[in-house]
Every structure is written in C-alpha cells, then in structure tokens.
C-alpha positions as CSV (number, residue, x, y, z in Angstrom):
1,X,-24.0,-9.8,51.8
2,X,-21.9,-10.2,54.9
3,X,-18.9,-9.6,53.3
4,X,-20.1,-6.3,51.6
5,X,-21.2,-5.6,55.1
6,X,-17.6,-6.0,56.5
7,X,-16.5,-3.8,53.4
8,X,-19.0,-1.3,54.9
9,X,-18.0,-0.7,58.0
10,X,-13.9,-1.0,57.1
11,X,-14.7,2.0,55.5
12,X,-14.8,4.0,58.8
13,X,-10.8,2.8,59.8
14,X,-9.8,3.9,56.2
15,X,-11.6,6.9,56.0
16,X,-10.2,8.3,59.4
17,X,-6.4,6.7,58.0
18,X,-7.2,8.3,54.7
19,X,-8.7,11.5,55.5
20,X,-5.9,12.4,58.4
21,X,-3.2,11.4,55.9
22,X,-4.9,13.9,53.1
23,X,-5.6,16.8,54.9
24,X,-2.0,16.8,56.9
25,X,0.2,16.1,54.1
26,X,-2.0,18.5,51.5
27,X,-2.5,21.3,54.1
28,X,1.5,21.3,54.6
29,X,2.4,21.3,51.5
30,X,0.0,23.9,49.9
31,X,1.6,26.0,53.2
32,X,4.9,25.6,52.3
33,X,4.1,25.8,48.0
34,X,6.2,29.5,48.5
35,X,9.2,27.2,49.7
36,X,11.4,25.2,48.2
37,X,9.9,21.8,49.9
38,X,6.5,22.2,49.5
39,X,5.3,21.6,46.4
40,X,7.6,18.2,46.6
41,X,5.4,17.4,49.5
42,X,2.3,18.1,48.1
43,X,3.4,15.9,44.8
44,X,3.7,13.2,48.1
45,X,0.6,13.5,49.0
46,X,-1.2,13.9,45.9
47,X,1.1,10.4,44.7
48,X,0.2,8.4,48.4
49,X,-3.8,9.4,47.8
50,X,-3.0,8.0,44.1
51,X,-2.4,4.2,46.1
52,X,-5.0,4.7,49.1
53,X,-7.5,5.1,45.3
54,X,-5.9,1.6,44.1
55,X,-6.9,0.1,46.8
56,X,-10.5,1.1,47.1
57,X,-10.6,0.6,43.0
58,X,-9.4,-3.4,43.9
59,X,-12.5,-3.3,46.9
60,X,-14.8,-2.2,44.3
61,X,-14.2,-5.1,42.0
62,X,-13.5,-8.0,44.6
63,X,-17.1,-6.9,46.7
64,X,-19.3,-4.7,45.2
65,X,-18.7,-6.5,41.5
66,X,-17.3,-2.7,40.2
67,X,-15.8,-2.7,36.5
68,X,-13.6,0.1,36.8
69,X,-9.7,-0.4,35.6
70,X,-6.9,0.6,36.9
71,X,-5.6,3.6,35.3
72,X,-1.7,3.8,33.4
73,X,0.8,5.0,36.0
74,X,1.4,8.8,36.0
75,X,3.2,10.3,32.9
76,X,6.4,12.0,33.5
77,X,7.7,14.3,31.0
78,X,11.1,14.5,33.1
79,X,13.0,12.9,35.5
80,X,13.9,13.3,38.7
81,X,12.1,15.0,41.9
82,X,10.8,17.5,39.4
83,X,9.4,15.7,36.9
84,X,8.0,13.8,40.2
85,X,6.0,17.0,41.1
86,X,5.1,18.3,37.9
87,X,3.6,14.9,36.8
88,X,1.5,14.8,39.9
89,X,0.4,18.3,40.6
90,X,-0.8,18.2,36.6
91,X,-2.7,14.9,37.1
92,X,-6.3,14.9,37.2
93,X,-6.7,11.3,39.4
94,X,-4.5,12.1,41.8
95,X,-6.5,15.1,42.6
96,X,-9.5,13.1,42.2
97,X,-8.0,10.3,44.5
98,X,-7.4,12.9,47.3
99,X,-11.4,14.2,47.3
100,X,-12.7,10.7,47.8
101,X,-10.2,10.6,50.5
102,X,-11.3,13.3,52.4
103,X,-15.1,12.2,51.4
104,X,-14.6,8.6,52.5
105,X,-14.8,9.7,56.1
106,X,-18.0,11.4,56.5
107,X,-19.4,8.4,54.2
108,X,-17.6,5.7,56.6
109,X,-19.2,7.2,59.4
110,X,-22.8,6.7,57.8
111,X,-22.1,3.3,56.7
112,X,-20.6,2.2,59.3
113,X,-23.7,3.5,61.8
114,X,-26.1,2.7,59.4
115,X,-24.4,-1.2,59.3
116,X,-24.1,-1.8,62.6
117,X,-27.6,-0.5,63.4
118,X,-29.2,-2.7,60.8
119,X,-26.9,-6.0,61.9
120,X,-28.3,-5.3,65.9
121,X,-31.9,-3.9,65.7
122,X,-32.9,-3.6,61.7
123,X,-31.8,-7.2,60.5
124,X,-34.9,-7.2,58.7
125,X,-34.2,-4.9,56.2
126,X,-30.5,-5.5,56.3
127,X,-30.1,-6.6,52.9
128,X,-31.6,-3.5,50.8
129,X,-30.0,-1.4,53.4
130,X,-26.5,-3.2,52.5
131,X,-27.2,-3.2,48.8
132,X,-28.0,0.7,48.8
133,X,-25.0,1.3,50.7
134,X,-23.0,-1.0,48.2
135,X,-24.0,0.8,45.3
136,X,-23.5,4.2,46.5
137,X,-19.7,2.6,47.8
138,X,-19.3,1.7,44.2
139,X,-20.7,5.3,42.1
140,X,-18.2,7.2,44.5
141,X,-15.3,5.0,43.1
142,X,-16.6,4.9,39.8
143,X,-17.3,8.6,39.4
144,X,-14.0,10.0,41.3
145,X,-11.4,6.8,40.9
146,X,-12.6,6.1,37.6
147,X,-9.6,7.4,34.8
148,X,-12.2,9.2,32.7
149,X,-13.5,8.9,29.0
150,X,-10.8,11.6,28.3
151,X,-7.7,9.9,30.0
152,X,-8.6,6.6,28.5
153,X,-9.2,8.3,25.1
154,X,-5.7,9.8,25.1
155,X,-4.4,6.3,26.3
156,X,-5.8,4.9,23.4
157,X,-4.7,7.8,20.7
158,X,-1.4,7.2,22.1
159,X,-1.1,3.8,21.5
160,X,-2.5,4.1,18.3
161,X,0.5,6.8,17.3
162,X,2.7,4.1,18.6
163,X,0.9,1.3,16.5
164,X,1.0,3.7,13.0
165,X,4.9,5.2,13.5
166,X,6.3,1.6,14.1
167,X,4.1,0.3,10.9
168,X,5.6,3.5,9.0
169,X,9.0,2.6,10.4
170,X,8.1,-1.0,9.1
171,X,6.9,0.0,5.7
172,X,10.0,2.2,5.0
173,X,12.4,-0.4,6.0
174,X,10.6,-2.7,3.6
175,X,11.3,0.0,1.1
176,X,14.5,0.5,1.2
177,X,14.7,-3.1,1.8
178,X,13.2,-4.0,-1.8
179,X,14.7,-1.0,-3.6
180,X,18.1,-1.9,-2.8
181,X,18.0,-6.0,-3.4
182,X,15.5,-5.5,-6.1
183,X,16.0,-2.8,-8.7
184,X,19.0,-0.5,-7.1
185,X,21.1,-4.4,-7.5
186,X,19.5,-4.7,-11.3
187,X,20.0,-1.1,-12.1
188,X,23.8,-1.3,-11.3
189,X,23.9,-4.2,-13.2
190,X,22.6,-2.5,-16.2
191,X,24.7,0.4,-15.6
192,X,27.9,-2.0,-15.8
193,X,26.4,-4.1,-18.5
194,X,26.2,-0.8,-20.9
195,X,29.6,0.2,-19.9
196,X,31.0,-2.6,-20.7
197,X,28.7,-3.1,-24.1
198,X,30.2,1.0,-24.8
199,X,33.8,-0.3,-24.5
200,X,33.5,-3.1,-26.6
201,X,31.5,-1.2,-29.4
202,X,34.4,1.0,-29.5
203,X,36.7,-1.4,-30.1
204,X,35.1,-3.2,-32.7
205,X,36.9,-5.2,-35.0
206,X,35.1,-8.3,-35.8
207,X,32.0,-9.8,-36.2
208,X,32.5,-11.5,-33.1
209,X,33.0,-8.2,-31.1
210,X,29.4,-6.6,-32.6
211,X,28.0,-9.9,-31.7
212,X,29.0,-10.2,-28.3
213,X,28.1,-6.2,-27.9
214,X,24.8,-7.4,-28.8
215,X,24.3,-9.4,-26.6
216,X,25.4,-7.1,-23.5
217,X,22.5,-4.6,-25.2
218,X,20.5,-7.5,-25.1
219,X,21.1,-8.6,-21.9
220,X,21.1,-5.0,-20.5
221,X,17.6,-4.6,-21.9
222,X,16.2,-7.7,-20.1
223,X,17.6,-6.0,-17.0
224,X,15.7,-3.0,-17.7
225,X,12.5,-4.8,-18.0
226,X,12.6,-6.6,-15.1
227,X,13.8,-3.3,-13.1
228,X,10.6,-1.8,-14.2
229,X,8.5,-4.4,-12.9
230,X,10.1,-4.5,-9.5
231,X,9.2,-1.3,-9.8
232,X,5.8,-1.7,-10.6
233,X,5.5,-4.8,-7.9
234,X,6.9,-1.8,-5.4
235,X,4.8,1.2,-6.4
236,X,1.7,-1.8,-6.4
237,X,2.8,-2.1,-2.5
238,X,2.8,1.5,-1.6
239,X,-0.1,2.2,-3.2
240,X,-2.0,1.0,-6.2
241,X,-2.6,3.3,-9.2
242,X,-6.0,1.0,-9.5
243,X,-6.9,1.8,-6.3
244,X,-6.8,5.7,-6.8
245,X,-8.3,5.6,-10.1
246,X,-11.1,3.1,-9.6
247,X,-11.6,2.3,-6.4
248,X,-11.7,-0.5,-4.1
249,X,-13.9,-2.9,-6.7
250,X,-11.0,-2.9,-9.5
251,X,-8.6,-3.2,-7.0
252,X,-9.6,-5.8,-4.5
253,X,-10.2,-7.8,-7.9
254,X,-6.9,-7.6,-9.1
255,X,-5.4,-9.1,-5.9
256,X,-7.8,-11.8,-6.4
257,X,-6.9,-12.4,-9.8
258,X,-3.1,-12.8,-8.6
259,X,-4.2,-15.3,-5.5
260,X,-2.8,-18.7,-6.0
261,X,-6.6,-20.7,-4.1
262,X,-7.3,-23.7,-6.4
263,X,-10.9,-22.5,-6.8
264,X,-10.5,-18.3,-6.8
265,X,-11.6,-15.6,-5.3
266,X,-15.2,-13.7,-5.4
267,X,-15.1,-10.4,-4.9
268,X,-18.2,-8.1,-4.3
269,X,-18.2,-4.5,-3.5
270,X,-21.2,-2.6,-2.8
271,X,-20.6,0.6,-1.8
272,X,-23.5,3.4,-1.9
273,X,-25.0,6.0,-0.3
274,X,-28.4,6.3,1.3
275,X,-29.9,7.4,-2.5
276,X,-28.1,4.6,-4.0
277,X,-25.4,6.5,-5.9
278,X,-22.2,5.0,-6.0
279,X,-19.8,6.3,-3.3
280,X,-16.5,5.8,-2.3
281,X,-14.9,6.3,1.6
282,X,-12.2,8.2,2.8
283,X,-8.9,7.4,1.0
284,X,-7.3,6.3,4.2
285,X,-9.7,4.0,4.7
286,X,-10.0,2.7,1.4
287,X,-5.7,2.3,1.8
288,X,-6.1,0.2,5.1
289,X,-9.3,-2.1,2.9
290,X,-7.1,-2.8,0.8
291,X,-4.2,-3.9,2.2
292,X,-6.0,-6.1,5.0
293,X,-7.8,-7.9,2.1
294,X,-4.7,-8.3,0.2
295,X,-2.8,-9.5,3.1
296,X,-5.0,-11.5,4.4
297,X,-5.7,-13.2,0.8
298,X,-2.1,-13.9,0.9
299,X,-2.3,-15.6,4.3
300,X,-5.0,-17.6,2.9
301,X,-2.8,-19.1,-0.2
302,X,0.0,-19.2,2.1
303,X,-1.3,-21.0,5.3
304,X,-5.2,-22.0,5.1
305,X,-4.8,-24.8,2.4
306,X,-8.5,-23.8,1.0
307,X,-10.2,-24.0,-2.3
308,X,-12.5,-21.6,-2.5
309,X,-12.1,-17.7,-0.8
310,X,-15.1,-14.8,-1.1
311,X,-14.5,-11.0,-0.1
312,X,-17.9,-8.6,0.5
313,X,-17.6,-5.0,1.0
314,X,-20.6,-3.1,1.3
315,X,-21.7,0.1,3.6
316,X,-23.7,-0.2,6.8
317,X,-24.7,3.8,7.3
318,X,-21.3,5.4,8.0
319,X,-19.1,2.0,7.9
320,X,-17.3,0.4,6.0
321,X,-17.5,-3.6,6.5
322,X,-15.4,-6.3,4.8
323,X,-16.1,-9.6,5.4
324,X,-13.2,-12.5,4.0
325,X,-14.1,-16.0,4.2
326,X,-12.5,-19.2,3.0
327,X,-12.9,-23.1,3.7
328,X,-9.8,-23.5,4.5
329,X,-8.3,-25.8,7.7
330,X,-8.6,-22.8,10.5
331,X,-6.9,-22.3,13.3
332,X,-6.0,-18.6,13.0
333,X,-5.7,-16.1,15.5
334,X,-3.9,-13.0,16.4
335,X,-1.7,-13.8,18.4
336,X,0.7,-11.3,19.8
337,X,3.4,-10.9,17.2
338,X,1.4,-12.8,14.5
339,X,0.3,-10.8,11.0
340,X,-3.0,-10.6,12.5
341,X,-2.6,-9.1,15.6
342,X,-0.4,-6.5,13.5
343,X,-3.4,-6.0,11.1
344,X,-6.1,-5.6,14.4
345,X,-3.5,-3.1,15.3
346,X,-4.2,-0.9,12.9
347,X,-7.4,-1.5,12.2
348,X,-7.8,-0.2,15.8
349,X,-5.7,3.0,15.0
350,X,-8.8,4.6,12.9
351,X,-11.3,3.6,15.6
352,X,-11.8,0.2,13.6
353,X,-13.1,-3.7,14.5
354,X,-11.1,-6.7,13.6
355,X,-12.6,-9.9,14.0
356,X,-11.4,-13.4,13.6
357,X,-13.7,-16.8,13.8
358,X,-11.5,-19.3,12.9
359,X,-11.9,-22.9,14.7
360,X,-9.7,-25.7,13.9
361,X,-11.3,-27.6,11.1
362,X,-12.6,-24.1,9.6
363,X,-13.8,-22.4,8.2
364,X,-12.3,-18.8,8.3
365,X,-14.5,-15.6,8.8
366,X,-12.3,-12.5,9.5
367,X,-14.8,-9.3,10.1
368,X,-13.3,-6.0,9.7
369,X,-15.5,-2.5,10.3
370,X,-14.1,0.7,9.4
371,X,-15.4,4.5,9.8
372,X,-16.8,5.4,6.4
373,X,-14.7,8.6,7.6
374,X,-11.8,9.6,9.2
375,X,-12.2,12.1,12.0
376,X,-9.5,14.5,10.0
377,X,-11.6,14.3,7.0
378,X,-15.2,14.8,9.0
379,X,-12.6,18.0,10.6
C-alpha cells in the first residue's frame, strides 16, 4: 500500500515534467509543420512521449500489478530523418502516449492531494482510497499505453507471414533438393544408359552385343521404376492424392501403415457436422492435419523408442482437434529450433493451438486445435 502510495503522489513531478515537455515540444512543432523543421520536431516529441509511456507501462506492472506489454518499436518504412517522422506522425501509441501525458497532470494533482490528505487527516480510510486511486492509475495506462487488439493483431499476422514464407522457402528448397539428387540424377542416368544401349544396337554383330544391349534396356528400365517412385515419394510430400480424394481418414491411415512402432498405429477420425453427416474442413487445414500427424509419427519412430502410438481427430463445433499419443520415453519439447517449435509455428499461422505434455519417462500427448475454417474461406 505505501509503495502504491509513493507511486501516487510521484505522479504529480511526472505529470508537471511530462505535460511541460508535451505541450512545448508539440505546440512548436505543429507551429512550425508549414517549415521545413517542424514536423521533424513534432516526430521528437511524439517519439520522447513514446519513452515517458514506457516508463509509466513498467510503473503499472512493478506497483499496481498491470499486465500490459510493451509494444514492438515503431515501424519504419524508410530510413533516415524522414522515415523518422513519417513512422511517428502515422503511429497510433505515440499519439496515444502524448494524451496521457498531458492528462497525467490534472490526474497527479488529484492523487497527489487526495494521498497526502488521506496519509495526514483520513488514515482511516487510506487503503480503499489508495486502491481506487491505483486502479484508476492502472485503466488510464491500460486504455491509452496499451498497443491495442488491432496493433497486436497485425503483430501477429506479420509474424505469421514471416513463419509461412520461410516454410515455403523451406519446402521449395526441399524440392528442388530431392528432384535433383533423386530422380533429375536417375533420369540422366537413364538418358545415358539408352544412349549408350542405341549405339550398341546399331552396331550389332554378335550375340554378345544384343545381350549386353539387353541388359542396358534392362537396366535403364529399373531406373525408370525407381524414378517414378521418387516421384511418387515427392508428389506424396507435397500433397497426397489420398488426401484430396478421400480425406483425412484414408490418409492419416496410410502414414500409419508406413510407421516403423513395434506395436502400430490406431487411427480414428470422426469428423461430422451438427446433424451427423460426414464433413470434411477446409483443405488448408486438412494440409497442415496431415502433415503435423505425419511428422510427428515420424518423430515418434525416430526418437520416442515406443510400442504402441494412437491418433484421434474428431470436431469440437467449429474445430478441428488431433490428439497423438504414444508410450514412448518423453522428453519432448519445442524448443527454439527443434521440429516442434517449427510445427507450433504454423499451427499458430491459421490462428491454431499446439500443445506438448511430454515428461521424462512419458508418455507423449501432443494436442493440436485447428479452425474448422480458414478466415479466407469463411470470406
């Protein structure tokens, strides 16, 4: 209580420091906005109000117990003393950050009276006096310091652009990455394989020659074959035929037909709507199931040295929940870097959960809830 108290009445020396500083600097610079030095001034101002709110955001959480964060640092589409000004004069907080400046003063002076008063004559009813006062301290930070649902909603759609392109990037690398060890390298070899089978045809002589052409066809068709099934293996990777034609059932039980656990896999998909007819999600979503299930089944017959592994899908209203659990040794986390932190990445990019229970001993429960719907399809 006595230190909120002290909080209280500092805000009388701030408020004078932060209201003078304000008003002059803003004053001058919206005079001088016709001339060449004023809007760069009022950008100063605007930018020195930004810190005076940093510090009253870091007063609200040490004293009055406030949850607000700290905002990102100002966006500058340019450099230089222009994109200084522009990225200031365009930002909402700083603007923000210079009302509860000039408010802060007439506020101090209440507080400060109403404090003192209280600590002399009223110490009776100090505490609810320095409660109220506490609280109202705190909704004047929290309503004009605070970032805003929109500036925290762009933070996060622009991290989550920056999460998708580098997994695109990623996924194209791996691409061209398997294309040109895999079958481009087999291909070739077929290529030279029937040139060289052409030449020797055309020289034929001997029973040896058609033998040994023979055998290049021969050869050459085995290289075809497995060609095709790299090719396969890749298409599988970008995205399954089974997936598009049948869904997430057929799919998720393929992968768990090809996972290497001693005792299997049990799948179960339930996925219906509220009159119990079979329904399937978005595509998108149905992409980013399937690929966290089937990388996360190969972490488990890589790493978790279990026996046994079950995957349940099924739809809660306008969800989509997956739940993959096996009995393996535990342990796992995602950890910056790790597959699983890359796979809570974008589960976050389509407004998703990602959830991992996994102490050391196991067993392993990851949780993973996804929008039944996109927003671009609900557009």
């Amino acid at each position: 209580m006595w230190r909120q108290a002290g909080q209280l009445m500092l805000n009388l020396p701030i408020g004078i420091a932060g209201f003078v500083f304000a008003v002059a600097l803003l004053s001058i610079g919206l005079a001088l906005s016709v001339t060449v030095v004023g809007l760069p001034l009022l950008a100063a101002g605007l930018a020195g109000c930004r810190a005076l709110g940093g510090v009253a955001r870091r007063r609200a959480r040490s004293v009055h117990g406030s949850g607000v964060s700290e905002p990102p640092p100002v966006h500058r589409t340019r450099p230089g003393a222009t994109g200084f000004a522009i990225a200031h004069l365009t930002d909402g907080l700083s603007w923000r950050s210079a009302l509860y400046c000039v408010l802060l003063l007439p506020w101090g002076v209440l507080s400060f009276a109403l404090t003192l008063v209280c600590v002399i004559v009223g110490w009776p009813v100090l505490p609810w006096v320095i409660r109220f006062e506490s609280a109202v301290d705190r909704m004047l930070v929290e309503i004009l310091l605070f970032p805003g649902a929109l500036s925290e909603r762009v933070r996060e759609l622009e991290d989550d652009r920056g999460t998708v392109v580098d997994t695109a990037a990623a996924d194209l690398r791996r691409i061209e990455r398997d294309l040109h060890d895999g079958a481009q390298a087999r291909l070739v070899a077929l290529a030279m394989d029937l040139g060289m089978a052409k030449e020797r045809l055309r020289e034929t002589e001997t029973p040896e020659d058609v033998r040994a052409a023979a055998q290049m066809v021969d050869n050459a068709h085995g290289e075809v074959k497995l060609a095709l099934q790299e090719l396969r293996d890749l298409a599988r990777g970008i995205h399954p035929a089974v997936l598009t034609d049948r869904g997430l059932d057929a799919a998720l039980s393929s992968v768990a037909a090809r996972c290497t656990v001693p005792g299997g896999v049990k799948v179960h998909v339930e996925l219906r709507n509220g009159n119990g007819e079979p329904e399937r999600p978005d595509s998108a979503v149905e992409g980013i199931a399937y690929f966290t299930v089937s990388e996360l089944l190969t972490n488990v017959s890589k790493h978790s040295g279990a026996t046994s592994a079950t995957v349940d899908v099924w739809r809660a209203g306008e969800q989509l929940m997956v739940l993959v659990q096996d009995d393996g040794k535990g342990g796992a986390a995602p950890y910056p870097g790790s597959g699983l932190a890359g796979l809570a990445e974008r589960i976050r990019a389509v407004d998703g959960v990602f959830l991992v229970e996994s102490p050391h001993g196991g067993p392993t429960t990851v949780t993973i809830e996804l929008p039944w719907r996109t927003r671009a399809a609900r557009r």
